[in-house]
N, C-alpha and C positions, 0 to 999 in steps of 0.2 A: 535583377533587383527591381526593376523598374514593374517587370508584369508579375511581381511577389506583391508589390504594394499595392497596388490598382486589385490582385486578388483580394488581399485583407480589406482591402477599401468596400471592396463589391460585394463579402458579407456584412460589413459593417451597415450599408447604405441596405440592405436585404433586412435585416434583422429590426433595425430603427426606423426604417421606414418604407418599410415592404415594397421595395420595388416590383414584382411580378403580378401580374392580374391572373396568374391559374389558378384555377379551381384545387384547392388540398384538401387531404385527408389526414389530420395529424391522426398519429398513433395512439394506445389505448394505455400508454404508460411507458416512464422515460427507460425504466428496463428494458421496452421492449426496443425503441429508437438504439438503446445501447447496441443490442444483437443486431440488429437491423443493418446500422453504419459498418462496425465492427468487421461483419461478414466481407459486406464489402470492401473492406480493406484488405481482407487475409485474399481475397478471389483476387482481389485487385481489378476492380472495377470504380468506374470512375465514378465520383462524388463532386458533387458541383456545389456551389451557394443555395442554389435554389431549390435541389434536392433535403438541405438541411432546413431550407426554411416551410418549405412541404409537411416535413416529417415531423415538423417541432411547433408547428403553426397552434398558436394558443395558449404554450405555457409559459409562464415569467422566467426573464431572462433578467442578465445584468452582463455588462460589458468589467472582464475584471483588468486591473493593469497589464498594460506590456509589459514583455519580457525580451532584452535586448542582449549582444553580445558584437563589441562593436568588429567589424575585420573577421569574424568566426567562419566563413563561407568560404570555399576552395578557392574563389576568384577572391576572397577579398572583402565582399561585403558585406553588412550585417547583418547576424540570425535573430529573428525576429520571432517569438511566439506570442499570439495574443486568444485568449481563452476567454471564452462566454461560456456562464454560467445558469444551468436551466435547471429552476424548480418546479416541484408537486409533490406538497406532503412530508413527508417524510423521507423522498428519495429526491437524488442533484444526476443530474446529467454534465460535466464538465465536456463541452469540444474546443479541444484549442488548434488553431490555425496558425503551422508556422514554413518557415523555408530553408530549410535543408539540403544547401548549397544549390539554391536557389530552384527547388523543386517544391511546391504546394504538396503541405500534408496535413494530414487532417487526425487527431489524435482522440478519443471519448473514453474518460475516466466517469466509473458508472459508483454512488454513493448510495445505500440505503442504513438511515437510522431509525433504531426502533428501542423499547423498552429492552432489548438484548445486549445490545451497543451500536458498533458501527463497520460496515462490510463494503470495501471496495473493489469492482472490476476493471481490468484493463487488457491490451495487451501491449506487448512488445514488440517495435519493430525488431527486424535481422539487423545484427550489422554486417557491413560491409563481406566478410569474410564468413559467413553464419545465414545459410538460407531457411535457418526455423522462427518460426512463430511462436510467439511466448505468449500463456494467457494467464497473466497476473490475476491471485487470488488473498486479502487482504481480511481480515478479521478480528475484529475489537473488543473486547466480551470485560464485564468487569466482575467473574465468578468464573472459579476452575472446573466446576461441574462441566460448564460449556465448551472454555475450551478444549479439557479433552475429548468432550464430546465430537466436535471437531476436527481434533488429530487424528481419533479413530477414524473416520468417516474418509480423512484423507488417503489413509493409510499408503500415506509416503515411510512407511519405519525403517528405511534401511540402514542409518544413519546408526552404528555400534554404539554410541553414547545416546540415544531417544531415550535407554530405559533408565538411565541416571538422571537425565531431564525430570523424566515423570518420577523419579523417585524424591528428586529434591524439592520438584517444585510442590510436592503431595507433606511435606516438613514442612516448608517455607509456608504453608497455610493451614499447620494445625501446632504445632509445637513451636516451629522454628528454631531450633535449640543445636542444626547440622555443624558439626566441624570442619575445616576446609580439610584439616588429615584426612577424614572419614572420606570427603569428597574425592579426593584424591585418588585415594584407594581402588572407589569405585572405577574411577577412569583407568586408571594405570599409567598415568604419566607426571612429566612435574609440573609445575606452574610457573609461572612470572609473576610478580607483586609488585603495587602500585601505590601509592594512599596520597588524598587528592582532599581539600574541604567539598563539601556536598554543594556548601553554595556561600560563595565570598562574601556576598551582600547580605544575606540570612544572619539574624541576629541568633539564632538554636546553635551555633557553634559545633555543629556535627560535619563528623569525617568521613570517607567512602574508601575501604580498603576491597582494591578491585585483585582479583585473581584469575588468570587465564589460562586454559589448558587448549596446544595446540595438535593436530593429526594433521597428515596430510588432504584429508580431507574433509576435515571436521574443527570446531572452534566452542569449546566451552568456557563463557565467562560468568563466573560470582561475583558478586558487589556486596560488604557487609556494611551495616553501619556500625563504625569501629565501639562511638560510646555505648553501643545499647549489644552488641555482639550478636547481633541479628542477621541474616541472610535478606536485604534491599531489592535485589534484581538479580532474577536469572536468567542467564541468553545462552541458546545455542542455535548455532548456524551448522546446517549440517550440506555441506558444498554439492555433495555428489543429486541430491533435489533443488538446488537452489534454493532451501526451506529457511527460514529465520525462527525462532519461539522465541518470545521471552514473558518474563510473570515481574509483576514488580511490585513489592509490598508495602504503598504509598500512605498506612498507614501507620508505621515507622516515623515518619515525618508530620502526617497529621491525619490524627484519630479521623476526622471530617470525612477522608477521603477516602476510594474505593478502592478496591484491588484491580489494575489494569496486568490484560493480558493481549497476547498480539500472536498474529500467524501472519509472515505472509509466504507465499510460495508462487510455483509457477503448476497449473493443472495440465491436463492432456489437449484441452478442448474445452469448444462453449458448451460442449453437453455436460461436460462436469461444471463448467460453472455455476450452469442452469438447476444442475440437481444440488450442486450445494446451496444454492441461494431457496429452494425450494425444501430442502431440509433444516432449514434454519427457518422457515416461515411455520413448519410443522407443529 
């Protein structure tokens, strides 16, 4: 624990008050620090304090809260993650530094926002039991053109219910007018039913009649809003990609607001990452 804290100490004292007199080269964009770090994680090559502050030398930071978990660590100790956050622009660089039973790791969640919405990189350590690397791919759009532009592009389809997804969510933003029977139908299975207030403290007094259809390896839920018999939110998780979609009709609730849509998944690699981050700049 002891050389966990004096680690976290040691970027701290590097980052605010630059301990190192070497000569740096920071990089030409924090996407490219992302790949950069990243790689070296999947090779598993060592990363140091000073290595980060090399690489990031120049661009604004902010030290964000810790994050603690007291006794979480196989000895007993506590797991500590504490994250600095680097901007430019319209992209964030997040590295957080934590101890993992009392091992230094070093984690970069990669953020770019733009007039399209907002796209996140990561990956995934293994766990224990699991010697693959995961490269989380994250996508925010608020227009369906995009994201199925996106799905295609992914073309994760193997998921038996993807073309009820796109058929619903293709109603849910021109008519909206779907029946949960009709839905139903589509899948071929039954559902569970739920009805929940949308929100307790909301004076609009609207209800959420949620509906779920299960496979073994697949998860369809509809959410209506009961007073207006609308289709609110559609999710499907399709297990065998680790894929998530959902569409949500937020303006249901209020005219003002936009239609949010969401992908996240896991790709093959940072080439894919790269090209879909480079197909979405297109």
């Amino acid at each position: 624990m002891k050389r966990t804290i004096l680690g976290l100490l040691s970027l701290g004292c590097i980052l605010l008050m630059g301990c190192t007199q070497q000569k740096v080269d920071k990089v030409e964009s924090l996407r490219d620090a992302y790949f950069q770090i990243a790689e070296k994680i999947v090779n598993k090559e060592e990363i140091s304090s000073k290595y980060i502050k090399k690489l990031l030398n120049g661009y604004n930071y902010k030290k964000d809260e810790e994050f603690k978990i007291e006794g979480q660590n196989i000895d007993g100790s506590d797991y500590i993650q504490q994250p600095y956050i680097f901007t430019n622009g319209n992209e964030s660089l997040n590295i957080t530094y934590s101890n993992f039973n009392n091992e230094e790791q070093i984690s970069p969640l990669y953020s770019l926002k733009d007039e399209k919405g907002e796209t996140n990189l990561s990956i995934l350590l293994p766990e224990i039991d699991d010697t693959k690397m995961r490269y989380m791919y994250i996508a925010n759009r608020d227009n369906l053109k995009d994201h199925k532009k996106l799905l295609e592009k992914l073309d994760n389809n193997e998921g038996k219910w993807r073309d009820v997804y796109i058929k619903v969510i293709d109603n849910v933003c021109s008519t909206n007018d779907m029946d949960i029977e009709d839905i139903k139908n589509l899948l071929g299975v039954e559902y569970s039913v739920s009805e929940y207030p949308y929100d307790e403290k909301s004076s609009l007094g609207l209800n959420v009649v949620q509906y779920i259809f299960e496979a073994d390896d697949e998860m369809f839920m509809v959410q209506y809003i009961k007073e207006k018999d609308k289709i609110f939110n559609v999710f499907y998780n399709d297990k065998n990609t680790n894929t998530i979609n959902t569409v949500v009709d937020n303006k249901l609730i209020d005219e003002k607001k936009n239609l949010h849509t969401g992908i996240l998944t896991y790709v093959e690699d940072f080439d894919k990452q790269r090209e879909l981050l480079d197909y979405e700049n297109n």
